[in-house]
N, C-alpha and C positions, 0 to 999 in steps of 0.2 A: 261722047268724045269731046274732050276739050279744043275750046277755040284757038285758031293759030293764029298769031300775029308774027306780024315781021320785025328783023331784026330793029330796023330803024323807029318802029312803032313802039317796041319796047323802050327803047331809048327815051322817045320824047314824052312817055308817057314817067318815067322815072325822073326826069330832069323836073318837069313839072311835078311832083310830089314832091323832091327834095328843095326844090322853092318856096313850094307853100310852107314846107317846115322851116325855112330859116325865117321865112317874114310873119311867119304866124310869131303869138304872144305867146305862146305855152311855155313856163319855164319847166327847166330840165327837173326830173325826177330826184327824188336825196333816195340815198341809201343810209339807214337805221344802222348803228351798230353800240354796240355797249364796250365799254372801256372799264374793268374795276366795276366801278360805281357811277358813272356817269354815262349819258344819253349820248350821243353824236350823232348828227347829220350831216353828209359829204354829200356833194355832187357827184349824180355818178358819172357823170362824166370826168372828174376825179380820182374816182376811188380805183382805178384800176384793175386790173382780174383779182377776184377772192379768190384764197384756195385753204384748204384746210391746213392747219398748221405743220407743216412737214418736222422733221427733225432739226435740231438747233444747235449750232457748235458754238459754246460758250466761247467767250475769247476775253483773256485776261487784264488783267487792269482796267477794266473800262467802267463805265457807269453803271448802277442797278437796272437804268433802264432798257441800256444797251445789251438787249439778249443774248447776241450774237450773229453769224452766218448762217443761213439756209440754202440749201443747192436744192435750185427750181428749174429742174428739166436742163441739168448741164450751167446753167448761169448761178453765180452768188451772188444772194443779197442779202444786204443790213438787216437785221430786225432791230425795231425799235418796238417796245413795249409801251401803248399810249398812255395809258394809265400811271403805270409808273413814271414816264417821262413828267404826265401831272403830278408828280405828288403822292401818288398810293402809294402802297407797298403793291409791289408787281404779284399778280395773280394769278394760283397757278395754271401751266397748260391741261386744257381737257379737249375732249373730244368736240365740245364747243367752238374751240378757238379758232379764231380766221386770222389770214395774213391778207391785207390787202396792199398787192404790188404799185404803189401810189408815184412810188416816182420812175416806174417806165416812160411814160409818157411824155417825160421830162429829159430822159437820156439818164438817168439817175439808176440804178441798181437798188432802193431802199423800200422796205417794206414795215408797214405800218402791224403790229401786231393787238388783236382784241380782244375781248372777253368770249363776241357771241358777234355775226350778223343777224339783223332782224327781216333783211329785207329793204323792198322799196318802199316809199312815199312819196305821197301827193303834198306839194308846198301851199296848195292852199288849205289842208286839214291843219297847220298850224298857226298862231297867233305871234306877231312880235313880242317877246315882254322887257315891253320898254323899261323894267329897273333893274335890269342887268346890266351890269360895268367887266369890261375883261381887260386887259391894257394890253395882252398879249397879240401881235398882230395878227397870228393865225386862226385864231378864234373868233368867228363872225358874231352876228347878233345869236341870242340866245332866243329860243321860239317855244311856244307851249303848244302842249297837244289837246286834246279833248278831254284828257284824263288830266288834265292841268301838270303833265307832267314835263319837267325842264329838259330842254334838246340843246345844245349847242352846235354852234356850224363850225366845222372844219374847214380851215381854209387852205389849202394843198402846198401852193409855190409859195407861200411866205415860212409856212411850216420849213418847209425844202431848206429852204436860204438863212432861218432863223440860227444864229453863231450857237445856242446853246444847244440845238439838234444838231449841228453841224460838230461839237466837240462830247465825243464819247469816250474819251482818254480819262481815266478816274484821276480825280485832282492825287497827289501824292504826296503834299506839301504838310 
C-alpha cells in the first residue's frame, strides 16, 4: 500500500524540488530538428508543442516561405517554412514534417514548419565551433556534435521580431 502524506507535506516537499531546479546549473535540454538541409537546435523550452503537420491553406501573394494557415484545435496559425525562409527551396510535406507552435508562448499564433523532429539533446554532447559567423540575430552559436556534424541554435524572440519574418506579402514590384 503506498504511503500517505499530507496535503501540506506534498507541498513543501514540491517547493523544495522546484528550487533545487531553478538554482541548480543544468542547462535546459535542445530539441534536434532538421530544416531542408540543416541541423537546428531550439530550446525546448522554446520550441513549443510539436504536432504533426496538419493541413495547409496556401494564401496568396505571399512569400515561398510563407506556407500558409493551419487550424490547430479551432486556433489559426502562420506556418513559416524554416528552411525556405533560409534560403532552400521549400521541402515537400511528408509524413515526417513537424510544426512546432513556437510562438504560443509569446501570445503569437506562428508556427515554425520542418523537415523531421529528432528529438532531445543534452548541451553538453555538443562542442562550440568557434569559426562560425551568422549576422542573423536569430541564429545563435553554431555547435558540433560527436559526429562533427554542424547544429545551429535557434533563437525564438528575436526570430519572432525579425522585420523580414514579420513581412510575408510577396514583394510585387
Amino acid at each position: 500500500m503506498a504511503k500517505r502524506i499530507s496535503l501540506r507535506e506534498f507541498q513543501q516537499d514540491l517547493t523544495k524540488r522546484l528550487a533545487e531546479m531553478s538554482t541548480s546549473n543544468r542547462r535546459s535540454a535542445l530539441l534536434a530538428v532538421v530544416a531542408g538541409t540543416e541541423n537546428w537546435l531550439i530550446d525546448l523550452s522554446d520550441a513549443g508543442e510539436i504536432i504533426a503537420a496538419p493541413s495547409i491553406t496556401e494564401v496568396p501573394l505571399t512569400r515561398n516561405w510563407f506556407r500558409g494557415l493551419s487550424n490547430v484545435r479551432g486556433n489559426l496559425f502562420s506556418v513559416v517554412d524554416l528552411a525556405a525562409f533560409c534560403g532552400e527551396t521549400p521541402p515537400p510535406l511528408t509524413n515526417d514534417s513537424r510544426m512546432m507552435l513556437i510562438g504560443a508562448k509569446h501570445g503569437l499564433r506562428t508556427a515554425l514548419l520542418v523537415s523531421r523532429a529528432l528529438g532531445l539533446r543534452n548541451p553538453d554532447d555538443f562542442d562550440v565551433d568557434e569559426s562560425f559567423t551568422d549576422t542573423r540575430p536569430w541564429i545563435g552559436a553554431a555547435l558540433r556534435d560527436h559526429q562533427n556534424r554542424l547544429w545551429k541554435r535557434l533563437i525564438v524572440r528575436p526570430l519572432l521580431s525579425d522585420p523580414r519574418f514579420l513581412e510575408a506579402s510577396a514583394d510585387l514590384r
